[in-house]
N, CA, C and O atoms as CSV, one atom per row, in Angstrom:
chain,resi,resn,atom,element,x,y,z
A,1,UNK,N,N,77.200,63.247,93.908
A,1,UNK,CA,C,77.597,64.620,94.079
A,1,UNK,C,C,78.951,64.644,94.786
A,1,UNK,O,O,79.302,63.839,95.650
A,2,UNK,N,N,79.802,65.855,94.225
A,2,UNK,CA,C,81.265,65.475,94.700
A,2,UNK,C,C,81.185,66.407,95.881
A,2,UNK,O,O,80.584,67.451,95.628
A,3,UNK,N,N,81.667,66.280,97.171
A,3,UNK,CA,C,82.313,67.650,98.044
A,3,UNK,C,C,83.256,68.248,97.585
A,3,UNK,O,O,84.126,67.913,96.782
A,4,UNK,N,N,83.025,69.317,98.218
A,4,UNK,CA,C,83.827,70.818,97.188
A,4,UNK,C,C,84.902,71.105,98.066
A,4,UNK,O,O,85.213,72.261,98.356
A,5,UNK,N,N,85.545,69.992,98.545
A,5,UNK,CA,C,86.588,70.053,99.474
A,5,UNK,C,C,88.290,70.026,98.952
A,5,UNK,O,O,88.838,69.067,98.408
A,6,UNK,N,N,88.970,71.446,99.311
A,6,UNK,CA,C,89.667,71.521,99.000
A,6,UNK,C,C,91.246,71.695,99.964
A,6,UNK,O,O,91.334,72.477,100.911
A,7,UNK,N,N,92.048,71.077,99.635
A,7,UNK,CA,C,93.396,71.056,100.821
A,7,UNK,C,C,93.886,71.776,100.219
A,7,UNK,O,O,93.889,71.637,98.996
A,8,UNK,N,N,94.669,73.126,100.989
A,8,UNK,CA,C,95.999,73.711,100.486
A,8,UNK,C,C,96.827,73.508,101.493
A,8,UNK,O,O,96.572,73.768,102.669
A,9,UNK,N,N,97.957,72.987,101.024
A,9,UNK,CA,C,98.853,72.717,101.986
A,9,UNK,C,C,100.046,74.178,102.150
A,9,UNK,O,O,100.744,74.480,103.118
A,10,UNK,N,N,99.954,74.649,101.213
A,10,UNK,CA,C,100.812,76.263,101.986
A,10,UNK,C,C,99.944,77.417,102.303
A,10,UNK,O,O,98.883,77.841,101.844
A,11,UNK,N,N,100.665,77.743,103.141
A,11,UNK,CA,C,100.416,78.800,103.731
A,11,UNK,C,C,100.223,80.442,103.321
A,11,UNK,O,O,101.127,80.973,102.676
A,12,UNK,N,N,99.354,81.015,103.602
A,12,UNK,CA,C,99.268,82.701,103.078
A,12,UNK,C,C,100.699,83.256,103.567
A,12,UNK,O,O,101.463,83.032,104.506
A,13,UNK,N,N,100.648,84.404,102.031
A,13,UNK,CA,C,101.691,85.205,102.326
A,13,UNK,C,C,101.461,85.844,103.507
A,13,UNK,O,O,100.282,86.020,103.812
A,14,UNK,N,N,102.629,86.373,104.513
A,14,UNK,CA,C,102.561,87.039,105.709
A,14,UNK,C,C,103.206,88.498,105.691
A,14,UNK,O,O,104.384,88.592,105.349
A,15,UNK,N,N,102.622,89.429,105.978
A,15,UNK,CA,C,103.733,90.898,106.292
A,15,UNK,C,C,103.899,91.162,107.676
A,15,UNK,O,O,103.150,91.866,108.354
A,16,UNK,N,N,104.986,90.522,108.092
A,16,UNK,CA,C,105.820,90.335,109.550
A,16,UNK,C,C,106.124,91.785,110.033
A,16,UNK,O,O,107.254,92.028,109.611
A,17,UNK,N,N,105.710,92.728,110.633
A,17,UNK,CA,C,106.669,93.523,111.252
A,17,UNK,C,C,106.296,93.971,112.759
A,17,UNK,O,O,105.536,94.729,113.363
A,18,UNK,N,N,107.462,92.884,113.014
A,18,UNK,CA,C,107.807,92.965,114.903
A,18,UNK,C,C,106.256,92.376,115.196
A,18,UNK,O,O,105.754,91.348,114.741
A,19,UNK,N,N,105.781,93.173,115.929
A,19,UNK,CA,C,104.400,92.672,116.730
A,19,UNK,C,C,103.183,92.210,115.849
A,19,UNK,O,O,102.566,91.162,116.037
A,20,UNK,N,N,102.898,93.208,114.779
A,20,UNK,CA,C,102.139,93.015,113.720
A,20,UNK,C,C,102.258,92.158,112.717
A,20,UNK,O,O,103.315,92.214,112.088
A,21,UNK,N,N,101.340,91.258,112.345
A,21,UNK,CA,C,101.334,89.956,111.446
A,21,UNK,C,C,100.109,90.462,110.516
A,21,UNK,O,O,99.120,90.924,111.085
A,22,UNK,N,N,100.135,90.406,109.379
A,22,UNK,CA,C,98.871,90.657,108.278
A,22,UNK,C,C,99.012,89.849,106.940
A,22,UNK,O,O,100.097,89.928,106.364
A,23,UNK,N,N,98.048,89.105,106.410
A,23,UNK,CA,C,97.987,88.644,105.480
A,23,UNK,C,C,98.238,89.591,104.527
A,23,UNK,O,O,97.815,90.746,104.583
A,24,UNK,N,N,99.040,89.049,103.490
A,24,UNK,CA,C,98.943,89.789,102.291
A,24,UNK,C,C,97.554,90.447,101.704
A,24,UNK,O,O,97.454,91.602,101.292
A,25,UNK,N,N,96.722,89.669,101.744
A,25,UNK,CA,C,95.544,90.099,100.961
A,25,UNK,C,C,94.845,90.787,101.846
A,25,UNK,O,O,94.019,91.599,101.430
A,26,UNK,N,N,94.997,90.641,102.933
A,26,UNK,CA,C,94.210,91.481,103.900
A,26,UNK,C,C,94.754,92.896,104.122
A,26,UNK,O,O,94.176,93.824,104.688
A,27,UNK,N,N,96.016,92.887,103.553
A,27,UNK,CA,C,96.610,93.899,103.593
A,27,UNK,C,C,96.025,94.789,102.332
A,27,UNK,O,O,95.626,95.944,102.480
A,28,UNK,N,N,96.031,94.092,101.077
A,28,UNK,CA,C,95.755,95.022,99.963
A,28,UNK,C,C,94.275,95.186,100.003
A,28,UNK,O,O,93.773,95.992,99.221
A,29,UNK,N,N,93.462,94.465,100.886
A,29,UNK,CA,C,92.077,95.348,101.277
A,29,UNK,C,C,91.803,96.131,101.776
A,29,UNK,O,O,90.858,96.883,101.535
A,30,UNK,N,N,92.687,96.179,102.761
A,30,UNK,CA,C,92.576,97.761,103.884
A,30,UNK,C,C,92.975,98.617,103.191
A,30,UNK,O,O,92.360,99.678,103.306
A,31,UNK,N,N,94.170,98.591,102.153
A,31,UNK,CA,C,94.545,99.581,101.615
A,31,UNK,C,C,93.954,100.026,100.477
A,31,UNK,O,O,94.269,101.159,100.114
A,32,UNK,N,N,93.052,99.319,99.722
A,32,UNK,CA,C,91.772,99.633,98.808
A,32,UNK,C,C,90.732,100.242,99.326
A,32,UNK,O,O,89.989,100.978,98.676
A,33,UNK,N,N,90.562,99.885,100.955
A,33,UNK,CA,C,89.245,100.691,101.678
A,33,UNK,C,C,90.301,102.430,101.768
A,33,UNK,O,O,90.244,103.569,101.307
A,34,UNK,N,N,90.802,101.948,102.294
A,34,UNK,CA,C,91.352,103.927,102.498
A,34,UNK,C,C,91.652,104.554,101.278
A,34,UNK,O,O,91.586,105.783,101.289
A,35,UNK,N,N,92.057,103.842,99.928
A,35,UNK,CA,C,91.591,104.777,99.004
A,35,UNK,C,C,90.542,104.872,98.591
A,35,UNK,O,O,90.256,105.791,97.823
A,36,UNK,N,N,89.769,104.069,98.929
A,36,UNK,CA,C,87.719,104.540,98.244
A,36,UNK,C,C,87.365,105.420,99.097
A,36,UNK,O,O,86.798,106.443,98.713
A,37,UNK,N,N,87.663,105.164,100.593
A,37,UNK,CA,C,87.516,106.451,102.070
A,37,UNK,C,C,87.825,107.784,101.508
A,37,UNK,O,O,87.010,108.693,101.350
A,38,UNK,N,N,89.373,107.811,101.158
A,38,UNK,CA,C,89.800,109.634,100.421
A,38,UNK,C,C,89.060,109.625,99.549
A,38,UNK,O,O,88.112,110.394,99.706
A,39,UNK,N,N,89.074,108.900,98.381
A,39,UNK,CA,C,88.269,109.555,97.108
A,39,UNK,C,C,87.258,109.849,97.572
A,39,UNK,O,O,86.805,110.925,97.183
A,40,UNK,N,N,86.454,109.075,98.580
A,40,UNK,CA,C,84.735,109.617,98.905
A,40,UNK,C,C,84.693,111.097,99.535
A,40,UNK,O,O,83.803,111.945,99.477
A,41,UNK,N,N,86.130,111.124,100.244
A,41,UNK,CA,C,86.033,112.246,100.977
A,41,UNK,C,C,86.488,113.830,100.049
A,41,UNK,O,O,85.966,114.936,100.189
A,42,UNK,N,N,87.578,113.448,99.149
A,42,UNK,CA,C,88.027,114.171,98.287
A,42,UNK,C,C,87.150,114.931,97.240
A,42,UNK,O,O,87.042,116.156,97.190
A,43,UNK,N,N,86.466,113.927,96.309
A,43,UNK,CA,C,85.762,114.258,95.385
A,43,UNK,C,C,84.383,114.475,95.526
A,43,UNK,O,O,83.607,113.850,96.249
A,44,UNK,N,N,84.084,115.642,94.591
A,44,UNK,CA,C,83.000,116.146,95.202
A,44,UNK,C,C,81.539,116.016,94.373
A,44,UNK,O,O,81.412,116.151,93.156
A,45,UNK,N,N,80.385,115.697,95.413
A,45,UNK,CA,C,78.935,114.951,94.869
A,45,UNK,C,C,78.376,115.348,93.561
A,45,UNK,O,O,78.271,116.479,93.088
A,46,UNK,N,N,78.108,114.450,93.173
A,46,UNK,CA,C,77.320,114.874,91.882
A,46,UNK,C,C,76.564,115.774,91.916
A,46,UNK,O,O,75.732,115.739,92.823
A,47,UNK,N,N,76.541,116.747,91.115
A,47,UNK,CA,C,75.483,117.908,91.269
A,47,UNK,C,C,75.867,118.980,92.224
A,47,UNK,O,O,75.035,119.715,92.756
A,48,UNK,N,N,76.626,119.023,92.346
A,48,UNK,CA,C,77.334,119.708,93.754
A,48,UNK,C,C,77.882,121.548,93.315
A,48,UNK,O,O,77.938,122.557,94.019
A,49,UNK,N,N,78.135,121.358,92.168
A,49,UNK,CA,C,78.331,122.417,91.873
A,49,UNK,C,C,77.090,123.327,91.032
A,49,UNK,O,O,77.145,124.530,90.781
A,50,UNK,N,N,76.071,122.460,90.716
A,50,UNK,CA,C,74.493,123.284,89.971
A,50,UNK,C,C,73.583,123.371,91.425
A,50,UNK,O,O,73.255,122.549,92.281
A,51,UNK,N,N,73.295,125.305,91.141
A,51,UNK,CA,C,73.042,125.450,91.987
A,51,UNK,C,C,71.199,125.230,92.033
A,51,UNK,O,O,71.103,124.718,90.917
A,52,UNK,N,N,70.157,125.262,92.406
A,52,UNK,CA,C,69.052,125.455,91.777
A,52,UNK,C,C,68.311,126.357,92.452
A,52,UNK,O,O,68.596,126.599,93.625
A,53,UNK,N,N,67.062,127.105,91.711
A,53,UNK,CA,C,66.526,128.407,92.420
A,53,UNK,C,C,65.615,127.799,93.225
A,53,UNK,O,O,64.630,128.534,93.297
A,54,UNK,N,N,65.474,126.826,93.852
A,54,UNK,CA,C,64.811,126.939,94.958
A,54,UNK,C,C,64.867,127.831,95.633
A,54,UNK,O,O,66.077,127.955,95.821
A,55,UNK,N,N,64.309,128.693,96.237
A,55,UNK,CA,C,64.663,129.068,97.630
A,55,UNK,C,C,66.233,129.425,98.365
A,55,UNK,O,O,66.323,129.659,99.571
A,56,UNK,N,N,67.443,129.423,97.424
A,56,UNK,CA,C,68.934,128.916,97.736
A,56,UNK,C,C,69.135,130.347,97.682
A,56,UNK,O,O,68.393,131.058,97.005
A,57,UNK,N,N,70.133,130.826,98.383
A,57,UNK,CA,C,70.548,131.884,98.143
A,57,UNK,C,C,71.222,132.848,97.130
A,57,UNK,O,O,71.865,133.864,97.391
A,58,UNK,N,N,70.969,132.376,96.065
A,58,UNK,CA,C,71.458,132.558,94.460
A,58,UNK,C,C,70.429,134.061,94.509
A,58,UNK,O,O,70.330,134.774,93.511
């Protein structure tokens, strides 16, 4: 059985500014979470607009 051992010898991309250091990819994750965050917050629930006669004020 082989080990699944792998060397990379370079280094992750970096986004340098001043104090703040972030991986590239870590970067385009945070910024994939805050657009799934708005859309969740933006768009509105399924069913959201059928009202039903329960009891609802219809």
């Amino acid at each position: 059985m082989r080990n699944g051992v792998v060397l990379m010898d370079s280094g992750g991309r970096y986004i340098d500014s001043g104090v703040i250091q972030i991986s590239l990819t870590n970067a385009i994750i945070i910024v994939a979470m805050i657009v799934v965050f708005a859309l969740a917050i933006l768009l509105p629930f399924p069913g959201r607009g059928r009202r039903g006669g329960r009891g609802g004020d219809s």
